[in-house]
N, C-alpha and C positions, 0 to 999 in steps of 0.2 A: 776170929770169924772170917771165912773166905764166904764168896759169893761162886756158885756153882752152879754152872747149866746142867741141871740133869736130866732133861729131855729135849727131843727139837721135834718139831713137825713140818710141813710143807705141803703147798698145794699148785702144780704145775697146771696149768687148765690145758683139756683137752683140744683145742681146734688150733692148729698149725696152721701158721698165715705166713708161707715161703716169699722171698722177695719179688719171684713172681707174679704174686697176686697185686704187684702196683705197677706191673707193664702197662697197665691201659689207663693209667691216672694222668691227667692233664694238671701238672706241677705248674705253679705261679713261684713267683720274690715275695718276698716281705710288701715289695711298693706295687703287688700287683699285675707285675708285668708274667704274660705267657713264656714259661723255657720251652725252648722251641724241639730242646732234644728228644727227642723220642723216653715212653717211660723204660724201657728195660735198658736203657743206655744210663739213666740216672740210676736207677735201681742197682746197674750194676757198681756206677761209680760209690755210691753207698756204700755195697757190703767192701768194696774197696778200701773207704777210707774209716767205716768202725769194724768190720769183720763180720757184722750180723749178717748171717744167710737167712734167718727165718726167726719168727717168734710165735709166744701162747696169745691165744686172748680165751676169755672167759667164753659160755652159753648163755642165751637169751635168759635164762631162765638165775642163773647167778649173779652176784655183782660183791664189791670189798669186801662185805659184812659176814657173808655168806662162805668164802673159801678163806676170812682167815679164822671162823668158825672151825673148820673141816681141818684146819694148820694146828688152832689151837687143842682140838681132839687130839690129836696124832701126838702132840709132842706133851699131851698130859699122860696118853696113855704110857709115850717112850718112859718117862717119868714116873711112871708106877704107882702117883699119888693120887690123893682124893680132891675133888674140884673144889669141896666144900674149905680145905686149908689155904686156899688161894688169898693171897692179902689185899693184892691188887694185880688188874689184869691193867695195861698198858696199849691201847692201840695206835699202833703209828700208819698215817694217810695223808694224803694231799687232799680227796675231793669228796669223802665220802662214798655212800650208794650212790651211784648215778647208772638210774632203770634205761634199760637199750629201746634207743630209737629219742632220748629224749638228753638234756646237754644239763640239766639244771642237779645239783649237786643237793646229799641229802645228808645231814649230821645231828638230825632230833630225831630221836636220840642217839647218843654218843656212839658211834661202832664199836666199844667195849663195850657200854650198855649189853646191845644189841648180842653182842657173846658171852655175856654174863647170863642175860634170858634164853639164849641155846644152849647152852651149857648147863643150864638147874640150875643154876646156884642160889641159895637161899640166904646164905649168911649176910648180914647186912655191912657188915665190916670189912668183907671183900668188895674193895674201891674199884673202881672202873672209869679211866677218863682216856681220851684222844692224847695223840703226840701230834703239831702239826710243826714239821722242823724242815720241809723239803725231804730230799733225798736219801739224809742222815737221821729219818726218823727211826727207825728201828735199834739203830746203836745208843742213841737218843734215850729209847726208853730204857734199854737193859744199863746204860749211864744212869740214869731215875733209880733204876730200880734198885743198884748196888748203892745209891748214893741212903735213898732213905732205910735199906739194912743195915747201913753203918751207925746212922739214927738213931735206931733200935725200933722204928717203927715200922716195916715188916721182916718177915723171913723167908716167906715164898712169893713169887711175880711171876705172872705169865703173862709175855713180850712178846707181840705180833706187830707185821708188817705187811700189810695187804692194800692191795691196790687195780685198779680196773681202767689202767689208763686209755684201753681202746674204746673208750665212752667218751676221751675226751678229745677225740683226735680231728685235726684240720687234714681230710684225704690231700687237698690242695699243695700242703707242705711235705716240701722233701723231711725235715725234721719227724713226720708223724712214723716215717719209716723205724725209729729209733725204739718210740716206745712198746710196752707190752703189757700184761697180767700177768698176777702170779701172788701168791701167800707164803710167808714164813712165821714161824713161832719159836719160842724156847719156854721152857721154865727154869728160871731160876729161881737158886735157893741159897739161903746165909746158912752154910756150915760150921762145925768148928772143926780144928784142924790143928795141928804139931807144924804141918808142912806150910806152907804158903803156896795154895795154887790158885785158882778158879781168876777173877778179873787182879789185875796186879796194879793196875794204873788206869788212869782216862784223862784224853783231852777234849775239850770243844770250845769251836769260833764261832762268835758271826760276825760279816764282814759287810755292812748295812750300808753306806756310800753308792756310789755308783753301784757295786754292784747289787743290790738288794732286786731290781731289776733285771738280771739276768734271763731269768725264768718268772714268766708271767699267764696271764690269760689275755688275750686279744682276739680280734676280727680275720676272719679266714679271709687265706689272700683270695680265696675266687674276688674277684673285683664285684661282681651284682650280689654276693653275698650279707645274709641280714647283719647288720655290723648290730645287733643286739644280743645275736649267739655270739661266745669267745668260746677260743678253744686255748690248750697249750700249748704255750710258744716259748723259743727259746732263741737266745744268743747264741749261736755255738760256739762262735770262734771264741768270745771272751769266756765264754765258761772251761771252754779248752785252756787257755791262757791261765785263767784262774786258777784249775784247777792243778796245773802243771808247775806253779809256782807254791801255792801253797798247801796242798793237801799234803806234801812229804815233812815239808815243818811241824804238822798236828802231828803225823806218823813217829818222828823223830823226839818230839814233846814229850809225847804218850812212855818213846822206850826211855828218854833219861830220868823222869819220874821212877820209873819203877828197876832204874841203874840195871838196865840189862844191853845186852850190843848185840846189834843187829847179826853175826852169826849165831849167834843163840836162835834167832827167829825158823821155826820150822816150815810155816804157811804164812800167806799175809790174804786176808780175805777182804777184797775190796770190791768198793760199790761197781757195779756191773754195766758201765753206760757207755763202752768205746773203746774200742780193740787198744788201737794206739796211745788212748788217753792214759790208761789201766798200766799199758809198759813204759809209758814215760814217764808215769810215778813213779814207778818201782825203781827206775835205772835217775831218778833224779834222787831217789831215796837214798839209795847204794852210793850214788855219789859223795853225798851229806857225809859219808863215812869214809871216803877219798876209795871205796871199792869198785872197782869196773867190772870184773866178773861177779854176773849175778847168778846164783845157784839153781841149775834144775830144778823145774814144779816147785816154784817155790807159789807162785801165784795159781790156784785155780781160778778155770775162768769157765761161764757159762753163755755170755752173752751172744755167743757164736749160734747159738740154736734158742737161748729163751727170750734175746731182747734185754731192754731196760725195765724193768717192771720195778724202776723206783725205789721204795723202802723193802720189797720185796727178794732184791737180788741178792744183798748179803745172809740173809737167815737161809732163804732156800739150799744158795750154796754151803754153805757151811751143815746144813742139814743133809744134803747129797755126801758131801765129803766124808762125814760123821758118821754115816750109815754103808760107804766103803760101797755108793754109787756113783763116782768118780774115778775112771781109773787111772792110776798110777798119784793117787792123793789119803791114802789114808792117815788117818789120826792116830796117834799112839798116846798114853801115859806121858806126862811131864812132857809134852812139847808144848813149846812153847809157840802161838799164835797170834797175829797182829791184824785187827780187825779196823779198816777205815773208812769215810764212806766222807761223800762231797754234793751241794745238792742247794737246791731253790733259798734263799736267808739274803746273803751266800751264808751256807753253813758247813763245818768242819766239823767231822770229828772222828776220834780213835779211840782204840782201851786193849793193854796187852792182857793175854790169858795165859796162865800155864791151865794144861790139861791134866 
């Protein structure tokens, strides 16, 4: 029995918010204090030091529930199946619906619920619950999802990663610059098989100490601000640190479980959160292997144009790739891909695929 993505979907939201649109933000510290730089001089140093030029955010009229609804269509439809065989749909999210112009976070009912009632579904036996894992929620669930196929207590899952994080943004912080919106989905299914392909392996951390606070919700640095609203906040540098240490160990986990070696690897599809972060894994991964040259396109990357949209960035991408909108990234038969993601617990995690 292999577990098999047979469909993906996505939902990119239409309103492009370029780094120009925070030249006239008056940026605060963490303690409050005014940066005195001018905003397009921060703005720039930004797209500097993660690559983002620009990101999605959602319409008034949308929020989580709602495009990864429109994610989970697309990749039932890719999938050619009936909604009613569904076992369990999976939804992974940080904040829930959170309606624009207002900061308070909505999860009754569950954001799977909530696409299980868009979607028809009647069958009662089609489960529906939240992933809340940080960053790593999407891999998270399709991890769920293979784990109770091997069970025997489902055969189909539909795995979504949606998120609205421009509802939750502090304008004040240079960090808000980072995040975005955006939906993905897969369906997977327990096939059987001769071959061994579809998930081959999976690891996950979490790493609950100091770091457990890395990513949190707090008080916007404007100083007269109501310290009753929070927004999301981050450590960067330690999440940088963190993640640079140990995301390539989970990566590394992931390949000796399923005794494969890293030139086998065709893609590696990683969480979407910082230009530089994204290649210091990779070339901290290849190290692990005592390799220094690391192979053309091996990593597609999105972030450059869609931001961090969270659990959102790895299905999208790999949905883009899949569908040969990516150029110079297509997916073939039997290649073999390495999917990892890093994110709010602190949590880790990977899972190798053959295609």
């Amino acid at each position: 029995m292999n577990s098999i993505i047979t469909g993906t979907g996505s939902y990119i939201p239409e309103v492009v918010q370029p780094n120009s649109a925070f030249h006239h933000n008056r940026f605060y510290t963490d303690d409050h204090q005014l940066i005195e730089s001018p905003g397009d001089v921060i703005a720039q140093k930004f797209e500097n030091i993660t690559g983002i030029r620009e990101r999605r955010y959602v319409t008034e009229d949308l929020d989580a529930s709602s495009i990864g609804l429109i994610a989970a269509q697309r990749a039932i439809e890719d999938a050619g199946i009936d909604p009613e065989t569904i076992d369990q749909i999976i939804f992974a999210h940080n904040f829930g619906d959170v309606v624009k112009h207002t900061i308070q976070t909505d999860v009754l009912p569950a954001l799977a619920t909530r696409v299980k009632h868009g979607l028809g579904i009647k069958n009662p036996l089609c489960v529906a619950y939240d992933v809340l894992f940080g960053c790593p929620g999407w891999i998270q669930g399709v991890i769920q999802a293979n784990a109770f196929f091997k069970a025997g207590e489902a055969k189909t899952a539909l795995v979504i990663g949606g998120e609205t994080l421009s509802r939750v943004l502090d304008i004040h912080d240079r960090d808000s610059m980072i995040f975005s919106d955006g939906a993905g989905a897969c369906i997977l299914q327990a096939k059987e098989s001769e071959q061994e392909n579809g998930i081959l392996s999976t690891a996950s951390m979490t790493f609950a100490n100091e770091e457990a606070y890395y990513l949190f919700l707090g008080k916007s640095n404007l100083p007269e601000a109501d310290s009753r609203i929070r927004y999301i906040k981050m450590n960067g540098r330690k999440v940088y640190e963190f993640a640079l240490t140990n995301v390539p160990l989970a990566m590394k986990s992931a390949m000796d479980k399923a005794k494969v070696s890293i030139e086998e690897v065709s893609k590696i599809f990683i969480h979407q959160a910082n230009e530089k972060l994204d290649e210091g894994v990779i070339k901290r991964l290849y190290k692990l292997y005592n390799i220094k040259d690391i192979p053309g396109g091996i990593m597609p990357m999105s972030v450059h144009e869609l931001g961090n949209s969270s659990v959102a960035t790895v299905p999208t991408l790999f949905d883009r790739a899949r569908k040969g909108k990516l150029e110079g990234h297509a997916i073939k038969p039997g290649d073999l891909l390495l999917f990892a993601s890093v994110g709010s617990g602190m949590n880790i995690n990977a899972f190798c695929y053959r295609v």
